[in-house]
PDB file of N, CA, C and O in Angstrom:
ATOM      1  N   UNK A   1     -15.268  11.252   1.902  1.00  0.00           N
ATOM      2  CA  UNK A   1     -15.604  11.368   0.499  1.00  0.00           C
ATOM      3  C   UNK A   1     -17.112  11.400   0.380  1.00  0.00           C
ATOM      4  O   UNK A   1     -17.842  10.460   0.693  1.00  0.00           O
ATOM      5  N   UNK A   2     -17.521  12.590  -0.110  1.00  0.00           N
ATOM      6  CA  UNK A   2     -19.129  12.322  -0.756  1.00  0.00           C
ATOM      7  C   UNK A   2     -19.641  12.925  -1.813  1.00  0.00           C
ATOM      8  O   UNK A   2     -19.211  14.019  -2.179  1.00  0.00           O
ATOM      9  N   UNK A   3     -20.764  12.202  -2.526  1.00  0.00           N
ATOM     10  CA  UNK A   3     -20.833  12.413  -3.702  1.00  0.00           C
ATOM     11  C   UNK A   3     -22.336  12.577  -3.465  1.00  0.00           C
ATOM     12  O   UNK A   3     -22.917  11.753  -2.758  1.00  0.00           O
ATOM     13  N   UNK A   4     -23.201  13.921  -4.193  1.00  0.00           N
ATOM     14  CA  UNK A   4     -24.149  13.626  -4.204  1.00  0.00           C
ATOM     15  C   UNK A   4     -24.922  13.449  -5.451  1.00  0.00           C
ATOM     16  O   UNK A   4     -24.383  13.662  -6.537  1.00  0.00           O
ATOM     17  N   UNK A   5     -26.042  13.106  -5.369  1.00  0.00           N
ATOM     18  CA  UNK A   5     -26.794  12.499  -6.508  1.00  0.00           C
ATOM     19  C   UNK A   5     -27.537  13.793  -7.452  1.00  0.00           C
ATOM     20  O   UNK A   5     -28.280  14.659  -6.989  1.00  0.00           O
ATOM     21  N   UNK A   6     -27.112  13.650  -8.882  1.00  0.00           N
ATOM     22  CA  UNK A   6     -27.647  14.699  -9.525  1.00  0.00           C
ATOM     23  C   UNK A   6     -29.096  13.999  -9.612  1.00  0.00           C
ATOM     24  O   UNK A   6     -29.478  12.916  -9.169  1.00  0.00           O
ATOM     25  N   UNK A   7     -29.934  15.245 -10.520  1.00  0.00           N
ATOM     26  CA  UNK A   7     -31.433  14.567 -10.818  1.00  0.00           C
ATOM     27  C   UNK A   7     -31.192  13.744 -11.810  1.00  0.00           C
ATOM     28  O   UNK A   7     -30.023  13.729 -12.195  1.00  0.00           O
ATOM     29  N   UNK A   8     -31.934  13.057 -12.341  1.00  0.00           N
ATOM     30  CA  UNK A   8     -32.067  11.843 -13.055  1.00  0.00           C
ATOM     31  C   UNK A   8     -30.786  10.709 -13.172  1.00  0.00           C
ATOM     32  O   UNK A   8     -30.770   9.947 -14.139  1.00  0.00           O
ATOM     33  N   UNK A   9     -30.032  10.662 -12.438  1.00  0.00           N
ATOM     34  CA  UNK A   9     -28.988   9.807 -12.322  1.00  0.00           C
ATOM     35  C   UNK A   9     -29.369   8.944 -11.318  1.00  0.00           C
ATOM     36  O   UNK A   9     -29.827   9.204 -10.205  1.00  0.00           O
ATOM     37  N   UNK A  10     -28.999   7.326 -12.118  1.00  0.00           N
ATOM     38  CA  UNK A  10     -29.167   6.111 -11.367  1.00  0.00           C
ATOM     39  C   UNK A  10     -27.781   6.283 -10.301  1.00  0.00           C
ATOM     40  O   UNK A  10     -26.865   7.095 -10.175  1.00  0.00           O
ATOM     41  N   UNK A  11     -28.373   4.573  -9.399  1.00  0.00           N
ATOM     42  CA  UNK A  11     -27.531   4.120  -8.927  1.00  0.00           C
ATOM     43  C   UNK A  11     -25.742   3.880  -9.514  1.00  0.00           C
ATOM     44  O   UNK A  11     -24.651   4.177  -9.027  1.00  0.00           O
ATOM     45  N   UNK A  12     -26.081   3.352 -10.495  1.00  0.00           N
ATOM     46  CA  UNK A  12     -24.921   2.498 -11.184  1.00  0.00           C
ATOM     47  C   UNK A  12     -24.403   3.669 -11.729  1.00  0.00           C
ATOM     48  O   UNK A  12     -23.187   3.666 -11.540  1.00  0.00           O
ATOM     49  N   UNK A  13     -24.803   4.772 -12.379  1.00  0.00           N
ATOM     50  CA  UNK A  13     -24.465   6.473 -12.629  1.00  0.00           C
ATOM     51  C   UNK A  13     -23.456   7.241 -11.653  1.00  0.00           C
ATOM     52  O   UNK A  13     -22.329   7.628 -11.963  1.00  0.00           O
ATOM     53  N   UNK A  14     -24.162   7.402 -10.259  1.00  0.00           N
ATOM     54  CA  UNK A  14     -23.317   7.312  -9.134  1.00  0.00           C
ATOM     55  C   UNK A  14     -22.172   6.669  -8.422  1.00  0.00           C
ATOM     56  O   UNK A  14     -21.142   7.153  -7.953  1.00  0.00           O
ATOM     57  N   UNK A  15     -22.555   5.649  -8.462  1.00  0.00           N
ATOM     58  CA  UNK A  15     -21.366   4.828  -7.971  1.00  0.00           C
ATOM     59  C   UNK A  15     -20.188   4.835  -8.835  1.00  0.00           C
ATOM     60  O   UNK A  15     -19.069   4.860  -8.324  1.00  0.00           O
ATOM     61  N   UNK A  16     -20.417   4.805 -10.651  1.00  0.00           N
ATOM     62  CA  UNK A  16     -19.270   4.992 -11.303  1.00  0.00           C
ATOM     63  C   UNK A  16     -18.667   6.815 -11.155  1.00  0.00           C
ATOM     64  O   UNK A  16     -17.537   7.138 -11.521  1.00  0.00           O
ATOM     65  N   UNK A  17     -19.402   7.542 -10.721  1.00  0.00           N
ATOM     66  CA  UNK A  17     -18.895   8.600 -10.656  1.00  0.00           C
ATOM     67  C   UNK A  17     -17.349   8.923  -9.670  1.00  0.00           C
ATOM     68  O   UNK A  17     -16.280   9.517  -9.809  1.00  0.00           O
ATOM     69  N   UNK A  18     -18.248   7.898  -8.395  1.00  0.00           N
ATOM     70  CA  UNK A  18     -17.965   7.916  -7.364  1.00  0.00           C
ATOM     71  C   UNK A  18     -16.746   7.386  -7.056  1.00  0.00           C
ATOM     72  O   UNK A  18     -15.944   7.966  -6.324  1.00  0.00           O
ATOM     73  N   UNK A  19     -16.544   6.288  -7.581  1.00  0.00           N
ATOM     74  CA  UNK A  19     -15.310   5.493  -8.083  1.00  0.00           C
ATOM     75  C   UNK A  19     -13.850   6.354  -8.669  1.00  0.00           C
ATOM     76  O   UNK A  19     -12.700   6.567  -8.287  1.00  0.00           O
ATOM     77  N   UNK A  20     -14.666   6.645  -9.741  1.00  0.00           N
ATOM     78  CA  UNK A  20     -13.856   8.087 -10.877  1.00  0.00           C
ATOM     79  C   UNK A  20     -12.689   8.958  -9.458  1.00  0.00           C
ATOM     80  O   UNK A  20     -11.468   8.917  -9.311  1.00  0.00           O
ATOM     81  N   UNK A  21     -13.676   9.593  -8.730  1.00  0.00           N
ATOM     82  CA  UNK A  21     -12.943  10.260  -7.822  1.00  0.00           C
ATOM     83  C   UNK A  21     -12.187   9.755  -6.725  1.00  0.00           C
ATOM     84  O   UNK A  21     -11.329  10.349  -6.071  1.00  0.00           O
ATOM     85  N   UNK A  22     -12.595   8.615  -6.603  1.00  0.00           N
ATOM     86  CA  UNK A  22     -11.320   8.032  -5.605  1.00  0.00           C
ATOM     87  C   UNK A  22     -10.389   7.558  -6.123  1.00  0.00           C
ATOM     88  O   UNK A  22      -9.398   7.476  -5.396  1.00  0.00           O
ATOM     89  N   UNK A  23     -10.254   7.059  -7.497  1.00  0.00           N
ATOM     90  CA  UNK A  23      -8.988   6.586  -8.139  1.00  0.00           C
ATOM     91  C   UNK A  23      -8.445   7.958  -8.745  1.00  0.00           C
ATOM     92  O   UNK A  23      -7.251   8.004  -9.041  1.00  0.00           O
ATOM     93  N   UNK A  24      -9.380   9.257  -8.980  1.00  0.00           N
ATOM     94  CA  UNK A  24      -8.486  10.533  -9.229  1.00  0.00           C
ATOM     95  C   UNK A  24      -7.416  10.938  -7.930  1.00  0.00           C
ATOM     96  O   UNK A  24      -6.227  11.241  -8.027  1.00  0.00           O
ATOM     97  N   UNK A  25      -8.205  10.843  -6.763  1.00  0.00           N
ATOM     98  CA  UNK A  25      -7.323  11.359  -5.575  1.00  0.00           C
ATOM     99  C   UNK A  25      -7.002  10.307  -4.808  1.00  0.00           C
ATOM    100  O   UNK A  25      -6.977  10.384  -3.579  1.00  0.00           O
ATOM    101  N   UNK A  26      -6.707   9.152  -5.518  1.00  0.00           N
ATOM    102  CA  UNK A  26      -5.825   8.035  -4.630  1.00  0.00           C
ATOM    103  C   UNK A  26      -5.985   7.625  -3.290  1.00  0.00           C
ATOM    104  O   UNK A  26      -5.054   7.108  -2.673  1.00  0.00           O
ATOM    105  N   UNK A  27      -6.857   7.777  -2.902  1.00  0.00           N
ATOM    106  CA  UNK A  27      -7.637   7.800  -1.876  1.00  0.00           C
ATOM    107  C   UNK A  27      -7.562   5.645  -0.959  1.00  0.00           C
ATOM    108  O   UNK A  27      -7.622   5.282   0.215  1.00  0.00           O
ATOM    109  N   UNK A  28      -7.438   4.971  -2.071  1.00  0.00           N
ATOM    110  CA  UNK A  28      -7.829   3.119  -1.631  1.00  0.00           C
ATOM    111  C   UNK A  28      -5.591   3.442  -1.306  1.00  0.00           C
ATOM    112  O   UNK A  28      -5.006   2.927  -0.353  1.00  0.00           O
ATOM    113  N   UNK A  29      -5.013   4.178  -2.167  1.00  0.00           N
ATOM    114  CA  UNK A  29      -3.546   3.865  -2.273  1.00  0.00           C
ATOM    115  C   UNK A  29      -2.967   4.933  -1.140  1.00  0.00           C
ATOM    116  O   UNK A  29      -1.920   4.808  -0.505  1.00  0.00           O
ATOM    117  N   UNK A  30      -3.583   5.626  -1.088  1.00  0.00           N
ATOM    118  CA  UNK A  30      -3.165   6.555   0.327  1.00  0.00           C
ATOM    119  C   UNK A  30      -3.617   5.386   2.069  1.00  0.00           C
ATOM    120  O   UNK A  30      -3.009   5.377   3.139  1.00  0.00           O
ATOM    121  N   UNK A  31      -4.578   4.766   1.747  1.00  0.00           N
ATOM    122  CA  UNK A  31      -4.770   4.065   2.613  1.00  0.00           C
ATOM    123  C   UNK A  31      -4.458   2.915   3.190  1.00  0.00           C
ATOM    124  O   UNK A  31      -4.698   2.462   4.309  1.00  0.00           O
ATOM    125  N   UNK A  32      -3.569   2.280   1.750  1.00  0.00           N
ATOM    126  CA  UNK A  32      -3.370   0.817   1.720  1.00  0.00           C
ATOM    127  C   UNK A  32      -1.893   1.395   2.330  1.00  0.00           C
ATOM    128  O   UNK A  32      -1.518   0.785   3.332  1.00  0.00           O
ATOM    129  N   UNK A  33      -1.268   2.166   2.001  1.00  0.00           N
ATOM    130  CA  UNK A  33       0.089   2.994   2.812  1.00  0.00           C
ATOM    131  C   UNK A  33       0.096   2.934   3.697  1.00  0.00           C
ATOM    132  O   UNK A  33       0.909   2.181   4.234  1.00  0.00           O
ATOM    133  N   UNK A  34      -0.978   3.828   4.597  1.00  0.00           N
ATOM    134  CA  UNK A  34      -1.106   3.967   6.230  1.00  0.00           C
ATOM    135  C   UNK A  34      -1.460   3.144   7.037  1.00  0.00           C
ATOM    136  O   UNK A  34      -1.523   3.318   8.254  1.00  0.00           O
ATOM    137  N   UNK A  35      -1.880   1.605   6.097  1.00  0.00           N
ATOM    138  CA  UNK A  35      -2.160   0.781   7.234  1.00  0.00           C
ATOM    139  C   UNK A  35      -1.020   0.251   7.933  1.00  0.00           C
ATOM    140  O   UNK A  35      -1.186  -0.045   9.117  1.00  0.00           O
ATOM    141  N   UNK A  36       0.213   0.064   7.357  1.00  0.00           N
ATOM    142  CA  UNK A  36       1.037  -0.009   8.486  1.00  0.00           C
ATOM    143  C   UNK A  36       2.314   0.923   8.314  1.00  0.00           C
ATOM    144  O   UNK A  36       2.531   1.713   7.395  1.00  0.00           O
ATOM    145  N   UNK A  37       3.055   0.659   9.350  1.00  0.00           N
ATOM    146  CA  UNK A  37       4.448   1.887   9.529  1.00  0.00           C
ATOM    147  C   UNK A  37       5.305   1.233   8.554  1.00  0.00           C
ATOM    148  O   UNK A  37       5.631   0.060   8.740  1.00  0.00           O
ATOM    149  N   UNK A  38       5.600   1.712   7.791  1.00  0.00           N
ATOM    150  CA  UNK A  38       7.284   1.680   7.065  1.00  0.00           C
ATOM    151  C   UNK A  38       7.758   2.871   7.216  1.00  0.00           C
ATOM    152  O   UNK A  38       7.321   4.008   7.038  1.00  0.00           O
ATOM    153  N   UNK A  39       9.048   2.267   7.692  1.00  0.00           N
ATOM    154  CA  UNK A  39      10.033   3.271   8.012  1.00  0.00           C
ATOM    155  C   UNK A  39      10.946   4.188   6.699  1.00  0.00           C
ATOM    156  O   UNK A  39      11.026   3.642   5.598  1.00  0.00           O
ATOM    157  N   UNK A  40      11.453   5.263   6.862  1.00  0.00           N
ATOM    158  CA  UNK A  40      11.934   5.921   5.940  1.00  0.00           C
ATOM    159  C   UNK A  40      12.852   5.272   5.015  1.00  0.00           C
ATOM    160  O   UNK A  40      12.764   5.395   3.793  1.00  0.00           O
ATOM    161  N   UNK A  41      13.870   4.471   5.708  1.00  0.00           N
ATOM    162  CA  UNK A  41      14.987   3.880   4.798  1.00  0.00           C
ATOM    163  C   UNK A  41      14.248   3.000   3.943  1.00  0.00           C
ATOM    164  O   UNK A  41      14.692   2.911   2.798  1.00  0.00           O
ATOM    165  N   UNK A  42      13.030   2.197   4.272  1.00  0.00           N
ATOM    166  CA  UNK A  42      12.249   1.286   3.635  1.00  0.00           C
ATOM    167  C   UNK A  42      11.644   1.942   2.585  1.00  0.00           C
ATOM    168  O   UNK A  42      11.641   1.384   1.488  1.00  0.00           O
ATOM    169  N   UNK A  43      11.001   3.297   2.751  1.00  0.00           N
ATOM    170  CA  UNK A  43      10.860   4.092   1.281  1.00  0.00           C
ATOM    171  C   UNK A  43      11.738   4.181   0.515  1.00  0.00           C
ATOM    172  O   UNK A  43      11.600   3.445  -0.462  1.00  0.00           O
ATOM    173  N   UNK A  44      12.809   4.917   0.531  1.00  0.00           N
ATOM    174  CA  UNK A  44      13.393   5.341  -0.132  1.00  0.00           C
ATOM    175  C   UNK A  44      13.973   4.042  -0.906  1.00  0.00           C
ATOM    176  O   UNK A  44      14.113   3.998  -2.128  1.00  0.00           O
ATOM    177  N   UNK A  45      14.337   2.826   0.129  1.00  0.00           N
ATOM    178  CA  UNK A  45      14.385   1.407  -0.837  1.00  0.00           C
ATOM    179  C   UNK A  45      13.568   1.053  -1.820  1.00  0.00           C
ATOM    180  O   UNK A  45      14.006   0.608  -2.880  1.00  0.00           O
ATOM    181  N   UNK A  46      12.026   1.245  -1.528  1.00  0.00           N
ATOM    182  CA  UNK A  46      10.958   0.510  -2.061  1.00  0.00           C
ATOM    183  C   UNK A  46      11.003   1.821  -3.480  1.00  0.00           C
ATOM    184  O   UNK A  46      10.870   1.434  -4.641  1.00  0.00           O
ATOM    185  N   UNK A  47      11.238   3.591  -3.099  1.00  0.00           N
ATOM    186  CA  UNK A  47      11.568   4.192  -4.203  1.00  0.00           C
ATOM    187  C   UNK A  47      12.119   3.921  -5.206  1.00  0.00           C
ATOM    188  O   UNK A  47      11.650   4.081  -6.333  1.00  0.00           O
ATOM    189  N   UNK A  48      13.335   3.412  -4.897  1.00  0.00           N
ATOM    190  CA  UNK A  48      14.551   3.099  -5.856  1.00  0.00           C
ATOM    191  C   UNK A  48      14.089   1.863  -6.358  1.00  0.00           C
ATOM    192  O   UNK A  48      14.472   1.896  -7.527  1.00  0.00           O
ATOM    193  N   UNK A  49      13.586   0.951  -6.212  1.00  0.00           N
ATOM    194  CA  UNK A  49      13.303  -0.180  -6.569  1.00  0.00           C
ATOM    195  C   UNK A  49      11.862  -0.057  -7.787  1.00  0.00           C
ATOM    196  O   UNK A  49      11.377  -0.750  -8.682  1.00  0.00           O
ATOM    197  N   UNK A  50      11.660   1.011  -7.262  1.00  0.00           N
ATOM    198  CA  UNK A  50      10.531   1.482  -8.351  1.00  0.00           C
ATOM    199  C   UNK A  50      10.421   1.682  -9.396  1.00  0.00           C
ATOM    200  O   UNK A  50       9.583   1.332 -10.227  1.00  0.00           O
ATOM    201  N   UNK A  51      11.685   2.555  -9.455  1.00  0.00           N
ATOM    202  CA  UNK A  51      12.441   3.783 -10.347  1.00  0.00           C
ATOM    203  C   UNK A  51      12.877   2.641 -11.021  1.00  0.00           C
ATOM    204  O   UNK A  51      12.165   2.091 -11.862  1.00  0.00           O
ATOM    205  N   UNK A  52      14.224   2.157 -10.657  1.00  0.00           N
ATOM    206  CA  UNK A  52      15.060   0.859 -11.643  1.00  0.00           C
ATOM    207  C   UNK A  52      14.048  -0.155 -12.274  1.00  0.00           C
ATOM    208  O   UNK A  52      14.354  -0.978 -13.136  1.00  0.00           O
ATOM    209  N   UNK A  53      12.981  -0.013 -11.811  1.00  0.00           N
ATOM    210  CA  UNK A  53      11.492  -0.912 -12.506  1.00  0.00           C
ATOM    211  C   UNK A  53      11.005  -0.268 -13.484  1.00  0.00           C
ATOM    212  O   UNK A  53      10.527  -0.883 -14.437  1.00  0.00           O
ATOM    213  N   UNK A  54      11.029   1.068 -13.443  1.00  0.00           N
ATOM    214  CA  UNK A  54      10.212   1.534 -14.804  1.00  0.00           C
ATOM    215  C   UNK A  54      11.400   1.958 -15.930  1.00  0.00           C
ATOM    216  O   UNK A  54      11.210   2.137 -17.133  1.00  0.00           O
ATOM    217  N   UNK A  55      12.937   2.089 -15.052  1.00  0.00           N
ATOM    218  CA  UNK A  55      13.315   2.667 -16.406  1.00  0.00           C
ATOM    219  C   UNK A  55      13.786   1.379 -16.998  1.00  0.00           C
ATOM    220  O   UNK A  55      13.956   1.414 -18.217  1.00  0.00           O
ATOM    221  N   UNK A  56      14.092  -0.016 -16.248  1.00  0.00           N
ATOM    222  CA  UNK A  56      13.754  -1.442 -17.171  1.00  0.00           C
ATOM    223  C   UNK A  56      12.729  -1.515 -17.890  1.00  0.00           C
ATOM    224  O   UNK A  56      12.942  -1.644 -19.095  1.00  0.00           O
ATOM    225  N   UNK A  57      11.542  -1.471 -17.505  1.00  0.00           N
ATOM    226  CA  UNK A  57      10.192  -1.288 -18.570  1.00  0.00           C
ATOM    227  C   UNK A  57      10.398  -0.259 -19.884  1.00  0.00           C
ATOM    228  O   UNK A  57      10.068  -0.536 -21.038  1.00  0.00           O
ATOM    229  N   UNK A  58      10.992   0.939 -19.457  1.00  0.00           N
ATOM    230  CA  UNK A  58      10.724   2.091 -20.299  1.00  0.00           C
ATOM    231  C   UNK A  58      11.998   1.513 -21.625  1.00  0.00           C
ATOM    232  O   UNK A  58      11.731   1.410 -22.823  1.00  0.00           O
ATOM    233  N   UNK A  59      13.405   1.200 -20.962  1.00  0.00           N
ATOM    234  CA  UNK A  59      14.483   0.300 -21.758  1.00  0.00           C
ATOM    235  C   UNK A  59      13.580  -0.461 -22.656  1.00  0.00           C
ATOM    236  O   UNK A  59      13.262  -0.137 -23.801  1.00  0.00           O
ATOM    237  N   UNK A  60      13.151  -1.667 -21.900  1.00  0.00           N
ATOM    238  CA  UNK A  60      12.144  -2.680 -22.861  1.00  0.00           C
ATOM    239  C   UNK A  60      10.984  -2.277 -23.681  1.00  0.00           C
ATOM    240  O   UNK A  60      10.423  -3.021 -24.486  1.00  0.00           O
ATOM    241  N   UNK A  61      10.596  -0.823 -23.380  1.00  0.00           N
ATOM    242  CA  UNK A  61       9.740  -0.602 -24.230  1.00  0.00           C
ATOM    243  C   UNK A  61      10.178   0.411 -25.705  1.00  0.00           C
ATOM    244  O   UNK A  61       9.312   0.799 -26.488  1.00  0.00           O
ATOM    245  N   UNK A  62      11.591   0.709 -25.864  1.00  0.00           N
ATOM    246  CA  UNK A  62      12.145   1.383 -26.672  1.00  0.00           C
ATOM    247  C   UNK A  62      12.872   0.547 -27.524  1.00  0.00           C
ATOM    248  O   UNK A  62      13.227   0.791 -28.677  1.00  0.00           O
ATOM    249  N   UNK A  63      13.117  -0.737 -26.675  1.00  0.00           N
ATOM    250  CA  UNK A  63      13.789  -1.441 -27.648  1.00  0.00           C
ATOM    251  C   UNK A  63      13.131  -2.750 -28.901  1.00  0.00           C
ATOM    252  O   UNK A  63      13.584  -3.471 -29.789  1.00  0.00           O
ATOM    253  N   UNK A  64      11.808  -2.441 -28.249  1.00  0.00           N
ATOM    254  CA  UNK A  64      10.852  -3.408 -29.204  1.00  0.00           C
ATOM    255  C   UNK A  64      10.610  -2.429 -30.144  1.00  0.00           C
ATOM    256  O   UNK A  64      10.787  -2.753 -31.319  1.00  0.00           O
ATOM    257  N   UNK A  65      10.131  -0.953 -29.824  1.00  0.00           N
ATOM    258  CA  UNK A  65       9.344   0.196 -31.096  1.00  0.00           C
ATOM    259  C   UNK A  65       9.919   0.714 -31.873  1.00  0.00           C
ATOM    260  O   UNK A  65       9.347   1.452 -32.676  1.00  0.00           O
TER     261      UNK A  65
END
């Protein structure tokens, strides 16, 4: 990843730029993945477990509005 520095842009200018683009291309969550092996059946668990998580949230959030 690199970012370079326009003219008149600070530090703190940069670095929030810089930031911007690693949480656009997931870049800390692509990594926190590969640090170790999970196996396929373990996805597709940790998938489903995902899924039944948001459409509980999405339930709970239709039934308060």
């Amino acid at each position: 990843m690199r970012v370079e520095r326009r003219d008149g842009e600070t530090v703190e200018q940069l670095l929030r730029r810089f930031n911007k683009v690693v949480v656009a291309e997931r870049i800390t969550k692509t990594f926190r993945e590969k640090m170790h092996f999970v196996s396929k059946s373990e996805q597709r668990k940790e998938k489903r477990r995902r899924a039944e998580r948001n459409r509980r949230k999405k339930a709970m959030q239709q039934g308060q509005g």
